[in-house]
BALUM-288498 format. One record per atom (N, C-alpha, C): x, y, z. Coordinates in steps of 0.2 Angstrom, whole numbers, padded with zeros to 4 digits, always signed. Layout:
XYZ
...
This chain:
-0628+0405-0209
-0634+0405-0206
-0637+0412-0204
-0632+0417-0204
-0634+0422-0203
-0638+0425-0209
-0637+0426-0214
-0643+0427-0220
-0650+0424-0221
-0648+0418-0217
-0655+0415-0216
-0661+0420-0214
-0656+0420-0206
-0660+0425-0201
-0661+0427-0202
-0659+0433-0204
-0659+0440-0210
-0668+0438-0214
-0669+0436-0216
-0671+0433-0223
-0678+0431-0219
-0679+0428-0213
-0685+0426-0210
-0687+0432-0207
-0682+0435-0203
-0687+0440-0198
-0688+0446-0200
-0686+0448-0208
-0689+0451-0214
-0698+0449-0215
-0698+0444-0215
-0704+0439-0218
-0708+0439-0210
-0703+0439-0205
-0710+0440-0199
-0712+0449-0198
-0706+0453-0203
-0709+0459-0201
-0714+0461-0205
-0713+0461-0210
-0720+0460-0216
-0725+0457-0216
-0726+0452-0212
-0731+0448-0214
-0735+0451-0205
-0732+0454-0202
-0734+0456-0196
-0736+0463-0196
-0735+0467-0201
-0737+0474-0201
-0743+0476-0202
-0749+0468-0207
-0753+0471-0206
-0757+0465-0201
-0765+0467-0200
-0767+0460-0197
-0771+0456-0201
-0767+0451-0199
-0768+0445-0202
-0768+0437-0197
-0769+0439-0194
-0768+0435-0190
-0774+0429-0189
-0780+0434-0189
-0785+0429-0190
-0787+0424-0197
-0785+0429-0203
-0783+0423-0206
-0779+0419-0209
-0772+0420-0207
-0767+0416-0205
-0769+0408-0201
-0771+0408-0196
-0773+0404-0190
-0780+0402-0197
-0785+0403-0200
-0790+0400-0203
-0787+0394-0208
-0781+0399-0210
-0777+0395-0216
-0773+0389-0213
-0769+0390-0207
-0765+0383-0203
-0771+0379-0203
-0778+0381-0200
-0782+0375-0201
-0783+0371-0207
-0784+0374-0213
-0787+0370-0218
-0780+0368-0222
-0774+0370-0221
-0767+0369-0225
-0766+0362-0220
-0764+0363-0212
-0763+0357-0209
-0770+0352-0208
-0774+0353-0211
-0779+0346-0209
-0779+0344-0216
-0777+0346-0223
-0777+0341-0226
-0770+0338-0227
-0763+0342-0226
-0759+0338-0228
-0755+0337-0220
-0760+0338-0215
-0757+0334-0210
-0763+0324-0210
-0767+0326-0212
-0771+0319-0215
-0767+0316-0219
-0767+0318-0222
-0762+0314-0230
-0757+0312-0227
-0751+0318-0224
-0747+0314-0223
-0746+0309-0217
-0751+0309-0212
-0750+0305-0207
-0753+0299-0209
-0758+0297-0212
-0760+0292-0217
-0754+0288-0222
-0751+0292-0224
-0746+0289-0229
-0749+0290-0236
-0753+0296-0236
-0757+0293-0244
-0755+0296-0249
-0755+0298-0256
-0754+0302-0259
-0758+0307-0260
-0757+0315-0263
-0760+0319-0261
-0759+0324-0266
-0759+0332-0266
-0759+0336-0270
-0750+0337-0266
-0746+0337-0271
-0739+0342-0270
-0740+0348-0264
-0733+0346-0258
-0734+0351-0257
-0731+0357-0257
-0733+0363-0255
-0728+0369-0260
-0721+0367-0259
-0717+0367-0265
-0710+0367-0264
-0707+0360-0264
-0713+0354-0266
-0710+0347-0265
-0707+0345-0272
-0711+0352-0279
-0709+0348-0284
-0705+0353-0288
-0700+0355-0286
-0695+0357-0289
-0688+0359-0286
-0682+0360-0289
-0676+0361-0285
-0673+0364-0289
-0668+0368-0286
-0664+0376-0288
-0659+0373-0291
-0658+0378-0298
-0653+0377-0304
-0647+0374-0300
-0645+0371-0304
-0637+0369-0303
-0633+0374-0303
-0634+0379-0309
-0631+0383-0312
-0629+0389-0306
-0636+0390-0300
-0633+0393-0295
-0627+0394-0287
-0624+0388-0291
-0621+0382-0285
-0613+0381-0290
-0615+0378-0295
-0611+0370-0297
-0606+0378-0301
-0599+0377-0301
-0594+0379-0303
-0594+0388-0303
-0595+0388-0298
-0594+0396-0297
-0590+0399-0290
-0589+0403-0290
-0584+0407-0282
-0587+0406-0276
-0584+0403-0274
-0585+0401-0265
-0588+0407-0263
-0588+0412-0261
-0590+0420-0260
-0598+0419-0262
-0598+0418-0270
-0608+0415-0273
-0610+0409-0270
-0606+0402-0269
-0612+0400-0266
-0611+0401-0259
-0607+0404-0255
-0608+0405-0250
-0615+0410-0250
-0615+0416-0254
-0622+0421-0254
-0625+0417-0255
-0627+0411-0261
-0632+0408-0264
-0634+0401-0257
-0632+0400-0255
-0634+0394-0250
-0636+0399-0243
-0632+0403-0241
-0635+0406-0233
-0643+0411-0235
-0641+0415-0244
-0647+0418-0242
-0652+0416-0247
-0652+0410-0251
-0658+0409-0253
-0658+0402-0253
-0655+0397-0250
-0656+0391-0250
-0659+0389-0242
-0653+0393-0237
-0653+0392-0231
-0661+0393-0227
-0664+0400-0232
-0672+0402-0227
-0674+0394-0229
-0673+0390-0235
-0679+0388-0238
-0683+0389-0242
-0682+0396-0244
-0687+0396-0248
-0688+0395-0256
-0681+0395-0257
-0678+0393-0265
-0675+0386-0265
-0677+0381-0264
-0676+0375-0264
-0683+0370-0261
-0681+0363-0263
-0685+0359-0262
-0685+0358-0256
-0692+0355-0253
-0695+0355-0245
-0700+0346-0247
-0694+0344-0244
-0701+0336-0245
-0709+0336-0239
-0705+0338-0235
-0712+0339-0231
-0717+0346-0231
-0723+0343-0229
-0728+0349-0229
-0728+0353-0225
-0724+0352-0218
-0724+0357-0215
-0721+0362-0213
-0716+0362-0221
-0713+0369-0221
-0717+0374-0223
-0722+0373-0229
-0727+0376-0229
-0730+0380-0224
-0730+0378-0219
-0736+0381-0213
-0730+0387-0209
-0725+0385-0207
-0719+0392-0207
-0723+0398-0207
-0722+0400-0212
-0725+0406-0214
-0733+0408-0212
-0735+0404-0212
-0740+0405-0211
-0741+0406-0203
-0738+0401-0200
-0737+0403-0192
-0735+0410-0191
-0732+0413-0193
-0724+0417-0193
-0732+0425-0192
-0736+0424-0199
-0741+0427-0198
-0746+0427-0194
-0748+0421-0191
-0751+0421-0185
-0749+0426-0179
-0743+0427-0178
-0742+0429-0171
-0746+0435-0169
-0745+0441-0173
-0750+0446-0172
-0747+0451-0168
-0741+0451-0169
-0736+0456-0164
-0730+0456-0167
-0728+0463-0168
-0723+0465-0173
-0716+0462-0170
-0715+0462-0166
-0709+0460-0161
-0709+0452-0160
-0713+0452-0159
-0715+0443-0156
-0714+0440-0164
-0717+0443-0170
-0716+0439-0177
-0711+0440-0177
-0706+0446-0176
-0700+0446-0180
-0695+0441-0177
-0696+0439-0170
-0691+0435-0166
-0694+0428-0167
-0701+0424-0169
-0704+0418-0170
-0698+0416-0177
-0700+0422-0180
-0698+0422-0188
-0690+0420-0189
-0687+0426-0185
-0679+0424-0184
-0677+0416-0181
-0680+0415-0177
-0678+0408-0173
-0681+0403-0178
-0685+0403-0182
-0687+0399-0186
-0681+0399-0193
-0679+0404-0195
-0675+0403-0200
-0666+0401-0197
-0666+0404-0190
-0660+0398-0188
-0660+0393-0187
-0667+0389-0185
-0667+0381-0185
-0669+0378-0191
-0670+0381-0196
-0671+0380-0204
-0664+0380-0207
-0659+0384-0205
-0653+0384-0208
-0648+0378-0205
-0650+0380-0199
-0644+0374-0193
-0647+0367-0196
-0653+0367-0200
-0655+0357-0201
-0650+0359-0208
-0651+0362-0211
-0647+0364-0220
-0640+0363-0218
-0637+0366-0215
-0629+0365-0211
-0629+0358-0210
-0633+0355-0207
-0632+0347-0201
-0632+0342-0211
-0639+0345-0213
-0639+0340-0220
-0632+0340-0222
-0631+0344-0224
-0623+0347-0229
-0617+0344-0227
-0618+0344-0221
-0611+0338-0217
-0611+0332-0218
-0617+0329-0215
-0621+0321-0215
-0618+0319-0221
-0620+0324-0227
-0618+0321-0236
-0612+0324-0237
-0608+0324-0232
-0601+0324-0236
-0597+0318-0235
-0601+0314-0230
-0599+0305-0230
-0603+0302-0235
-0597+0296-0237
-0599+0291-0243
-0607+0288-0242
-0608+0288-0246
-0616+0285-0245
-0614+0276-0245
-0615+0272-0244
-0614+0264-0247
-0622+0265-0251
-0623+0260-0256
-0630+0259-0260
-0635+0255-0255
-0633+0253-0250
-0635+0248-0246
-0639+0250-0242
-0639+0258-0239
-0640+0263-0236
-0647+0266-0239
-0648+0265-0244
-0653+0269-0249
-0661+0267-0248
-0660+0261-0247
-0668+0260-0244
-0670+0261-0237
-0665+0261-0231
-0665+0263-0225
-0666+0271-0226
-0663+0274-0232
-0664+0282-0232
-0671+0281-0234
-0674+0279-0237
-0683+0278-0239
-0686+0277-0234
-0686+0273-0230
-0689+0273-0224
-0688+0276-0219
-0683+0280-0219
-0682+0286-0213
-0686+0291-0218
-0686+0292-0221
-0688+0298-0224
-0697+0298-0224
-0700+0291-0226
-0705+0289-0222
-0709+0292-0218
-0704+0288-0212
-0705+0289-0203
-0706+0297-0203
-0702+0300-0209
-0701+0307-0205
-0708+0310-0209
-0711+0309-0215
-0715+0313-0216
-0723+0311-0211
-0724+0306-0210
-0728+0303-0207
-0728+0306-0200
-0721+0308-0197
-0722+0314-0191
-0724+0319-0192
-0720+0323-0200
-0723+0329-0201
-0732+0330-0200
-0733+0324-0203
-0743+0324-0206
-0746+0326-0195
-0742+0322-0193
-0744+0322-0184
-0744+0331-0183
-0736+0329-0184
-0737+0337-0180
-0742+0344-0184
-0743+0344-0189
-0746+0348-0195
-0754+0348-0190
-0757+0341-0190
-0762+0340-0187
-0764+0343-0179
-0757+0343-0175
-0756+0345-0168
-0757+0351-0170
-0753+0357-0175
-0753+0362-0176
-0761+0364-0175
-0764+0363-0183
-0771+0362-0185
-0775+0362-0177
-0775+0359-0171
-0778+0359-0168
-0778+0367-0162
-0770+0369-0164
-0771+0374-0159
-0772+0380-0160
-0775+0379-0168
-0776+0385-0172
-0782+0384-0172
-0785+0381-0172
-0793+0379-0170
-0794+0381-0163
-0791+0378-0157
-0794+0382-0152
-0792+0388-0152
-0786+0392-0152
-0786+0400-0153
-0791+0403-0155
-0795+0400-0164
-0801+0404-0166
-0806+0403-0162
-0804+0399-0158
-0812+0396-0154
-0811+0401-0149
-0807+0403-0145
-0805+0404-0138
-0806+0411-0139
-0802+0415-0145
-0801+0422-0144
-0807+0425-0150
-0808+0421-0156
-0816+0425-0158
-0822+0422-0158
């Protein structure tokens, strides 16, 4: 988990060194209003970044504990090199640049990549129990429920990125 951390609060110091903030916060509006509509609707929509593909086998499947250790804490674990079903991994970064404070990003940015690694840790346990086949349409509808939450929160976001531009330009 710690190369996660590494890995995001790199990504809030850069992304926070210039300002961008304003249009950061423009972009959470128009990213979260459409694929927070989408996905709280249920509908199909444009892919979103990262839903349509997943990292080689090759970087994982039969090599040194030590590699995928590297390969899962510091490119799997941020997120950024693997698949993200929901769309509101996307906005992350985008938040990350909103803050508009080199301290305040780099700390958003770090606690975002420990609760990004801590769900990757929690998944990787979960699937070390047997699955039954019987489990698989229960796993389609949780997964569902869950993006259909995503589309909510995406839109809650979208809203306070809307008053911020309202309130402060």
């Amino acid at each position: 988990m710690v190369p996660a951390v590494l890995v995001w609060a790199l990504l809030g110091l850069l992304l926070n060194l210039a300002p961008l903030r304003l249009t950061a916060l423009a972009l959470i509006v128009a990213y979260g209003l459409y694929y927070g509509l989408v996905e709280a609707a249920g509908r199909p929509g444009l892919a979103a970044p990262g839903r349509t593909w997943q990292v080689p086998s090759g970087w994982v499947d039969r090599t040194p504990p030590w590699r995928r250790i590297l390969v899962w804490g510091s490119l799997l674990g941020p997120g950024f090199a693997t698949r993200n079903p929901y769309a509101g991994f996307g906005l992350l970064p985008l938040a990350v640049a909103s803050v508009g404070n080199l301290g305040a990003g780099v700390a958003v940015a770090a606690a975002i990549g420990l609760l990004h690694a801590a769900g990757r840790v929690l998944g990787l346990l979960r699937d070390l129990r047997a699955v039954a086949s019987a489990d698989y349409l229960q796993s389609v509808m949780r997964s569902l429920w869950w993006r259909r939450l995503d589309g909510f929160a995406l839109l809650f976001f979208t809203g306070l990125a809307t008053m911020t531009i309202a309130l402060r330009w």
